[in-house]
BAFI-3210 file (N, C-alpha, C; in Angstrom, 3 decimals, decimal comma, padded with zeros to 6 digits):
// residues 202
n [1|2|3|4|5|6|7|8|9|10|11|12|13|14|15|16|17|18|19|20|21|22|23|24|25|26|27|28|29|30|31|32|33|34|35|36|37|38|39|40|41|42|43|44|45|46|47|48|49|50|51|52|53|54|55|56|57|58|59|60|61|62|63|64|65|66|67|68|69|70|71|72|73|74|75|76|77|78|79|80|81|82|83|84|85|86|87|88|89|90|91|92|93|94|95|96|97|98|99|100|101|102|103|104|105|106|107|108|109|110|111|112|113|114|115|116|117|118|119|120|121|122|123|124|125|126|127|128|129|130|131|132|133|134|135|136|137|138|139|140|141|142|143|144|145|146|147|148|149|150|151|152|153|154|155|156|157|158|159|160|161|162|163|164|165|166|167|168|169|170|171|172|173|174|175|176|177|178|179|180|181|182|183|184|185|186|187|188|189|190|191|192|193|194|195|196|197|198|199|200|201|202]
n.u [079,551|077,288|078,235|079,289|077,599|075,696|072,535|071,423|070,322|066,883|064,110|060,687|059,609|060,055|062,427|064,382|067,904|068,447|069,371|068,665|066,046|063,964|063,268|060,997|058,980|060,601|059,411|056,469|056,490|057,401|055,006|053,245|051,086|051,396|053,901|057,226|060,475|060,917|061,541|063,955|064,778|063,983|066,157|068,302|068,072|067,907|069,994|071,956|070,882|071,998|074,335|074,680|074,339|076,643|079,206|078,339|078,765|081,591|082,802|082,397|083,938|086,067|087,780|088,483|089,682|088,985|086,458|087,097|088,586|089,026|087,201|085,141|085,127|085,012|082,292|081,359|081,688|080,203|077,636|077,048|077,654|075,546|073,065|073,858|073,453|071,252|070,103|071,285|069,766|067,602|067,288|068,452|065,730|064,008|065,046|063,855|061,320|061,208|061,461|059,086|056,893|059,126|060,392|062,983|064,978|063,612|064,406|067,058|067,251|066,408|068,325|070,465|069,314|069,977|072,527|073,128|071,469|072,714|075,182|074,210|073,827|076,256|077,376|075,732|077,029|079,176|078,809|077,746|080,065|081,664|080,106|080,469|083,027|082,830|081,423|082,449|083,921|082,869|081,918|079,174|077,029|076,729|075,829|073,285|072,915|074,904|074,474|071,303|072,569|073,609|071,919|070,057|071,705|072,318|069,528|068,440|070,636|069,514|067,521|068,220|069,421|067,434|065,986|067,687|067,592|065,133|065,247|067,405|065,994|065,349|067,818|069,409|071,388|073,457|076,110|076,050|073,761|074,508|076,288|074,828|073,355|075,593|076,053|073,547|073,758|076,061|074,984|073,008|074,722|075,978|073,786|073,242|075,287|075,130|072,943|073,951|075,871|075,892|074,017|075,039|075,523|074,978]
n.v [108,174|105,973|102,508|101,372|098,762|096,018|095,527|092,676|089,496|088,747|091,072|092,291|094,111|092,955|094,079|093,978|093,823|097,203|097,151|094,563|094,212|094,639|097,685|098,453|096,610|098,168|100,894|100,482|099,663|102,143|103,498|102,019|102,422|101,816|102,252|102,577|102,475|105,010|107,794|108,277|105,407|106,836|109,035|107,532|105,972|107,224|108,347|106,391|106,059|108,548|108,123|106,171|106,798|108,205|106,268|105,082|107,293|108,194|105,896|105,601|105,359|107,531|108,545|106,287|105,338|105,679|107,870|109,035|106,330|106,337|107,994|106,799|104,279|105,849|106,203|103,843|103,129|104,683|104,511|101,880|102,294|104,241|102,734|100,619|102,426|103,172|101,082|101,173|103,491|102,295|100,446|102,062|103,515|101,548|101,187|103,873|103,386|101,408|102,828|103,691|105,526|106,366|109,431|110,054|107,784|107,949|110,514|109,758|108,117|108,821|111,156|108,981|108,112|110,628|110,292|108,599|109,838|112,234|110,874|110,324|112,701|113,671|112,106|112,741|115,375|114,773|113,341|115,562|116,865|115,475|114,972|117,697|117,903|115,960|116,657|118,269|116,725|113,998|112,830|114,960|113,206|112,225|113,676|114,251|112,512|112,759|115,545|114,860|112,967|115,275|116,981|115,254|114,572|116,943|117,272|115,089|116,015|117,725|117,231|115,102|117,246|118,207|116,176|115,163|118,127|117,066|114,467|115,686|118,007|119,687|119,229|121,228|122,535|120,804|119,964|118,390|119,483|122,122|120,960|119,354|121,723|123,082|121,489|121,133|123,955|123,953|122,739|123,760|125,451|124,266|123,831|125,772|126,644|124,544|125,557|127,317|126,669|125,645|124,064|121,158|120,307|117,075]
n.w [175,631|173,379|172,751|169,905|168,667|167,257|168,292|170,484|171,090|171,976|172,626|174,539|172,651|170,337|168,827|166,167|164,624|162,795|160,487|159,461|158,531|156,100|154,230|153,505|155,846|158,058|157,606|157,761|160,732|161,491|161,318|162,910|165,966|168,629|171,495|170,400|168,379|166,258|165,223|165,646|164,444|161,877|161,176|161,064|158,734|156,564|157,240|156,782|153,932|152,567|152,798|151,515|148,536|148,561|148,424|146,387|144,512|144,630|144,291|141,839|138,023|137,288|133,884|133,913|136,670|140,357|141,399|143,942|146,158|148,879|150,256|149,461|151,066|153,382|153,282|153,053|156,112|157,473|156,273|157,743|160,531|160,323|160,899|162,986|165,258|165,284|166,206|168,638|170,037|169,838|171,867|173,873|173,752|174,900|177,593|178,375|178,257|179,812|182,413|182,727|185,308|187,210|187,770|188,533|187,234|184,346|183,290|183,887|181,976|179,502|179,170|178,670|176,176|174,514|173,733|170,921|169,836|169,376|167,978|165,580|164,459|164,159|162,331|160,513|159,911|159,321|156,634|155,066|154,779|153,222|151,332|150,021|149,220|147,298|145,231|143,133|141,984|141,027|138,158|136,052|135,600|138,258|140,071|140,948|142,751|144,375|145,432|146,199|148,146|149,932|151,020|152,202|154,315|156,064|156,526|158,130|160,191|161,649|161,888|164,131|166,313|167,327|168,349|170,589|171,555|172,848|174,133|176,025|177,648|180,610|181,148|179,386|179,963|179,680|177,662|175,817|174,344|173,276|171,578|169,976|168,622|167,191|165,331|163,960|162,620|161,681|159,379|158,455|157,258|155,367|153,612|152,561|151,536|149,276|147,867|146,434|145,077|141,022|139,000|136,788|133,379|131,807]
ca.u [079,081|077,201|079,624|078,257|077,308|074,236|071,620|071,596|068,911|065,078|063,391|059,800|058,731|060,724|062,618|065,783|068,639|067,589|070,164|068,460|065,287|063,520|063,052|059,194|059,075|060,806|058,739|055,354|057,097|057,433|053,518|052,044|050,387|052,222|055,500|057,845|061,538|060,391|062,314|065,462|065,135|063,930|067,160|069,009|067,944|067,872|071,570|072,749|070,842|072,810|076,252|075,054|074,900|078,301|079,599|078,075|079,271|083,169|083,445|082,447|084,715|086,332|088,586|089,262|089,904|087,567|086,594|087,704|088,628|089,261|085,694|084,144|085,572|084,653|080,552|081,006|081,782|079,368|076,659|076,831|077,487|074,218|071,980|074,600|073,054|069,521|069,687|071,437|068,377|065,838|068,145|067,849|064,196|063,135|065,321|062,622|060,056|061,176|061,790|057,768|056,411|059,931|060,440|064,316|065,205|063,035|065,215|068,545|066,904|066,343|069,607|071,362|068,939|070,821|074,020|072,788|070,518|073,590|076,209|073,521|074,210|077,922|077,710|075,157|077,706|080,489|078,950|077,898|081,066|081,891|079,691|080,834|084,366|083,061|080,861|083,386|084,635|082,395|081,035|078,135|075,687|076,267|075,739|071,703|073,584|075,061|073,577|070,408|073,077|073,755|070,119|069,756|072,569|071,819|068,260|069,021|071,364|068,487|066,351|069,275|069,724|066,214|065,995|068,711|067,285|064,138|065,949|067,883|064,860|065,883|069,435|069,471|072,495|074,312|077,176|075,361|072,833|075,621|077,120|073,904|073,225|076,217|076,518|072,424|074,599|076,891|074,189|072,516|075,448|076,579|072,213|073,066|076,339|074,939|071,656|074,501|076,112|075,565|073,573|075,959|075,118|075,059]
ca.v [107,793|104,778|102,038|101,277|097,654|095,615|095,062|091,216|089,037|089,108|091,710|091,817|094,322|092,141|095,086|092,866|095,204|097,361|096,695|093,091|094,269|095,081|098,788|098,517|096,624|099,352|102,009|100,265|099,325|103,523|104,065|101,794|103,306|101,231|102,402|101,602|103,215|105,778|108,986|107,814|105,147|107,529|109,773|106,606|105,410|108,780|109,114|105,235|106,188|109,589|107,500|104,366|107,140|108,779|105,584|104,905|108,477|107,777|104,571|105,305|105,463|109,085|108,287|104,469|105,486|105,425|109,221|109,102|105,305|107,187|108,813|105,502|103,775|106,416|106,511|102,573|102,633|105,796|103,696|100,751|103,400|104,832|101,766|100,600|103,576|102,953|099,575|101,820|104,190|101,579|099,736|103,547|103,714|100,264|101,840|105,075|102,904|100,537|103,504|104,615|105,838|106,725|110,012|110,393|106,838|108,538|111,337|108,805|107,115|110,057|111,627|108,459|108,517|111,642|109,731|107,507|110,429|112,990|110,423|110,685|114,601|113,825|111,354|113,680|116,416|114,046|113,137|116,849|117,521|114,392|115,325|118,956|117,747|115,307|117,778|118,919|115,258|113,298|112,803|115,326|112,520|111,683|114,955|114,125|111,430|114,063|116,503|114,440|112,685|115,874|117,543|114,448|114,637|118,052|117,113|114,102|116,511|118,707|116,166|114,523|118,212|118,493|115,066|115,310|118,792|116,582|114,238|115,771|118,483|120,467|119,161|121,916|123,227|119,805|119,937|117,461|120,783|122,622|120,318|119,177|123,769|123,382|120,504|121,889|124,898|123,811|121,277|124,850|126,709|123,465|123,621|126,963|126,624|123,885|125,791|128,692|126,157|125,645|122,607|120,770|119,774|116,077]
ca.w [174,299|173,442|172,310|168,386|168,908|166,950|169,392|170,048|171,849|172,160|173,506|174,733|171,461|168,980|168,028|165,790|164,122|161,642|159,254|158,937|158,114|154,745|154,355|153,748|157,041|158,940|157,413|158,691|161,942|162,259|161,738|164,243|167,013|170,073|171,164|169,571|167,933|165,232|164,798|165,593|162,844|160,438|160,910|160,601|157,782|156,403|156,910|155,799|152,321|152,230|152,822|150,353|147,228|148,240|148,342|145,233|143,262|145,227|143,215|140,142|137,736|135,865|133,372|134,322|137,921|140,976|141,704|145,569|147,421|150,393|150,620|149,258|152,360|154,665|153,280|153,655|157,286|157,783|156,307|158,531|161,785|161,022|161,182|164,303|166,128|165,332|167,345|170,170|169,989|169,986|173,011|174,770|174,147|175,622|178,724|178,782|178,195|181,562|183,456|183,226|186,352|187,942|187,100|188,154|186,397|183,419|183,394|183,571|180,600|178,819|179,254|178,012|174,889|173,280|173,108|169,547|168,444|168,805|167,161|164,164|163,995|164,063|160,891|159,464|159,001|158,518|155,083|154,662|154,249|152,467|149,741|149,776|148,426|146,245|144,058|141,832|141,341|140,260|136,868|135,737|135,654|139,486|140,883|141,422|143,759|145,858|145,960|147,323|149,960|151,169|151,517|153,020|155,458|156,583|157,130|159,413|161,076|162,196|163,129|165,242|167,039|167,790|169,147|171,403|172,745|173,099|175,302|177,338|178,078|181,462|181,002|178,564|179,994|179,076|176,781|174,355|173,982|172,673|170,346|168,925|168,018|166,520|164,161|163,167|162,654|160,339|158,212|157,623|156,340|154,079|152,588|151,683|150,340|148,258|147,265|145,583|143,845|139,818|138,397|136,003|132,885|132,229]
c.u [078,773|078,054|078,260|078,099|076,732|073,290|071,620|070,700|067,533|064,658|061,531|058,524|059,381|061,198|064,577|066,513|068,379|068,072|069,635|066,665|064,655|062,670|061,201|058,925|058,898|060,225|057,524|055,399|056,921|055,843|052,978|052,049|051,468|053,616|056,612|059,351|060,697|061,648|063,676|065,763|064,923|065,328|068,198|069,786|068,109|069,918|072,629|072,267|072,062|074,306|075,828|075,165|075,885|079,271|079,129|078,755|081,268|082,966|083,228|083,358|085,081|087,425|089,501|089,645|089,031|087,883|086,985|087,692|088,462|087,594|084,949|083,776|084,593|083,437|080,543|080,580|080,789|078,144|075,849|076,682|076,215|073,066|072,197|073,580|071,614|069,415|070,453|070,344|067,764|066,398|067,777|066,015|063,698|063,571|064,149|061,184|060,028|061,155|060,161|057,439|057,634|060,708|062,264|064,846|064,436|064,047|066,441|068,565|067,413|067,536|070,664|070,787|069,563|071,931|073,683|072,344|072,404|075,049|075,601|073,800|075,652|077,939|076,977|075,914|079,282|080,603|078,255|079,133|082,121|081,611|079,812|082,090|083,732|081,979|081,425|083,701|083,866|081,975|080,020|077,131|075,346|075,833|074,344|072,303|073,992|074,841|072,292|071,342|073,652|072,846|069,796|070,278|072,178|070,448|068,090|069,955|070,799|067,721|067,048|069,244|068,463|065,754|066,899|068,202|065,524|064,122|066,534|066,457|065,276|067,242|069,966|071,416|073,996|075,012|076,541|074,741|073,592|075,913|076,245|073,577|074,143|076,590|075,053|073,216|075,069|076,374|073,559|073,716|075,741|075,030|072,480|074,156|075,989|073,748|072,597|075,256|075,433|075,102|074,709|075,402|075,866|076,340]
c.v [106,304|103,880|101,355|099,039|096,791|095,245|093,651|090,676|089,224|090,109|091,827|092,624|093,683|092,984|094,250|094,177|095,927|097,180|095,254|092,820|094,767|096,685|098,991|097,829|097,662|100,407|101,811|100,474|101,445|104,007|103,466|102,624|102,912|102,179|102,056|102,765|103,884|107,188|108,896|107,176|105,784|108,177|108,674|106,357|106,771|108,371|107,373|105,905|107,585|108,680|106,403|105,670|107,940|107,363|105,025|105,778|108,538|106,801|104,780|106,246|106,844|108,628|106,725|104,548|106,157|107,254|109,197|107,696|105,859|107,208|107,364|105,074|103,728|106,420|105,112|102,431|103,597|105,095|102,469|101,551|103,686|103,363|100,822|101,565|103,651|101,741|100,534|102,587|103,250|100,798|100,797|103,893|102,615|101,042|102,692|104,629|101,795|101,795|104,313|104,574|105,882|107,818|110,235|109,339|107,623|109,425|111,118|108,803|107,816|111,133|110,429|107,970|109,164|111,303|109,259|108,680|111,592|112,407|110,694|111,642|114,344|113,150|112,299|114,951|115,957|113,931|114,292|117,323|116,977|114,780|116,761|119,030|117,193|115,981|117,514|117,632|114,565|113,644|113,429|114,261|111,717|112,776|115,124|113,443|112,006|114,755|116,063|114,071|113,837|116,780|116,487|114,147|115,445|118,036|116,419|114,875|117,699|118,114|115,388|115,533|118,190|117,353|114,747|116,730|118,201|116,130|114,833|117,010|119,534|120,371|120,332|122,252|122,148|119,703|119,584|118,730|121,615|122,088|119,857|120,628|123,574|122,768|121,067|123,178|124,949|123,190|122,563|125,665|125,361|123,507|124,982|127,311|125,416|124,624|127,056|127,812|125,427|124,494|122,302|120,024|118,260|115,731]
c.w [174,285|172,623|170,864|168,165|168,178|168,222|169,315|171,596|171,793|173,028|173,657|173,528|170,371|168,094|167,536|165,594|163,522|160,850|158,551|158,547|156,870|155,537|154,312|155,398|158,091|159,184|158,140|160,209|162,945|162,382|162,463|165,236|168,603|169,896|171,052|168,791|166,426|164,675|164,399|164,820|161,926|160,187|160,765|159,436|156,925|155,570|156,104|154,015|151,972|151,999|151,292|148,990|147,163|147,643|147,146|144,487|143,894|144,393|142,013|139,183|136,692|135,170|133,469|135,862|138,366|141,256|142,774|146,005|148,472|151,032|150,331|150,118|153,133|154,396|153,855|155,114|158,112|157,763|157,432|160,347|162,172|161,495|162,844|165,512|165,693|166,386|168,709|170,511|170,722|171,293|174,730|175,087|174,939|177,153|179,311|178,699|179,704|182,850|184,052|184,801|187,712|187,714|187,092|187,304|184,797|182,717|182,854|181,687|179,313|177,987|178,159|176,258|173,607|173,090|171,493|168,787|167,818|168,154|165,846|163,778|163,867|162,570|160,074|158,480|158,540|156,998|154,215|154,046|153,213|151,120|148,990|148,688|147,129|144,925|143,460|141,127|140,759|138,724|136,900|135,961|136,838|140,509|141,408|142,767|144,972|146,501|146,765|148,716|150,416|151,781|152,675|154,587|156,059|157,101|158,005|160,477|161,909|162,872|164,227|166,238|167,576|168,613|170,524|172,147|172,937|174,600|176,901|177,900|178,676|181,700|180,028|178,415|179,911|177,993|175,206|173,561|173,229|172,017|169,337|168,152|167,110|165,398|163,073|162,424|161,689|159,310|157,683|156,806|154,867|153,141|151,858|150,979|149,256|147,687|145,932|144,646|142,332|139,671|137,005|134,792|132,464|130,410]
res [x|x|x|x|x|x|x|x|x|x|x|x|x|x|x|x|x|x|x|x|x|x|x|x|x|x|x|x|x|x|x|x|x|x|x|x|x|x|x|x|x|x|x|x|x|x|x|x|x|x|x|x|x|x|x|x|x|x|x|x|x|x|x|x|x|x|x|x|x|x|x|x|x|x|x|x|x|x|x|x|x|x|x|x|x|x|x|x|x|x|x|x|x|x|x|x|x|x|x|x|x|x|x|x|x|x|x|x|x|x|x|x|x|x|x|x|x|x|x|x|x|x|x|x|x|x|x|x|x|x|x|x|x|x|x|x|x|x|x|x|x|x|x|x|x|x|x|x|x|x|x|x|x|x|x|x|x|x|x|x|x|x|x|x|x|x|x|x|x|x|x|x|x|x|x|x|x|x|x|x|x|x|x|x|x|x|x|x|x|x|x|x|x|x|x|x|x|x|x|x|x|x]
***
């Protein structure tokens, strides 16, 4: 597993952290044509916004007290994780991008790629399940809040699985391959246990 780091130094596409960039930025940054980190920040970013409005509907307050600290916390440190693991990505891709025209180094590259995407699928259903609890709790008028961060989670946690069997490719039969099936796995059963639950009035 890659160790959750910020990327630090110059590199030769001027790719900084993403946490220190403005979100319009980043978004352009994913449509140019050159190559360049794309997917991997989208599921990123993706999954920090899912954590910033748990961590928003955890603090706010029911009855003079915060609906969950605990869970607040844990979106906090979820938040910052995911954008952490976008600069490992984009760290992994410059790798697959040095390794052109060597196909076993390619391969290496490749392989150590699905470490960042499949930590993304791990936070993805972390705050799946995050926002599973905190349903019931919050206040009626934060439940838009959640319910998007966990559509959102679950969707980042698909695109993480699919990225990871991108990666690894003919490694298929690599562990990662398996664990990414299964976290997709579980982001579908939590979309459909949230699609049966009731809208709340406000």
């Amino acid at each position: 597993m890659l160790v959750m780091t910020p990327g630090t130094g110059s590199n030769p596409q001027g790719l900084g952290s993403l946490a220190d960039e403005r979100l319009g930025a980043v978004v352009a940054a994913m449509a140019r044509r050159e190559a360049r980190p794309a997917a991997g920040s989208a599921v990123a970013v993706t999954l920090s916004m899912s954590a910033a409005l748990l961590e928003k509907a955890a603090s706010a307050l029911n009855n003079g007290v915060p609906v969950d600290s605990a869970a607040q916390g844990r979106a906090e440190h979820l938040r910052t994780d995911a954008l952490v693991l976008a600069d490992n990505d984009a760290a992994t891709f410059r790798l697959v991008l040095a390794a052109r025209g060597d196909a076993a180094r390619v391969r290496s590259a490749l392989a150590q790629a699905a470490e960042p995407v499949l930590a993304m699928a791990e936070i993805g259903v972390t705050l799946a399940r995050l926002a599973d609890r905190l349903l019931d709790d919050v206040p009626p008028r934060l439940q838009g809040e959640v319910r998007t961060a966990e559509h959102l989670a679950c969707a980042a946690t698909h695109t993480a699985a699919e990225l990871v069997a991108i990666d690894l490719g003919e490694l298929s039969k690599d562990p990662r391959a398996a664990r990414a099936f299964e976290l997709a796995a579980e982001a579908a059963a939590h979309e459909l246990t949230l699609a049966e639950r009731p809208l709340r009035r406000r």
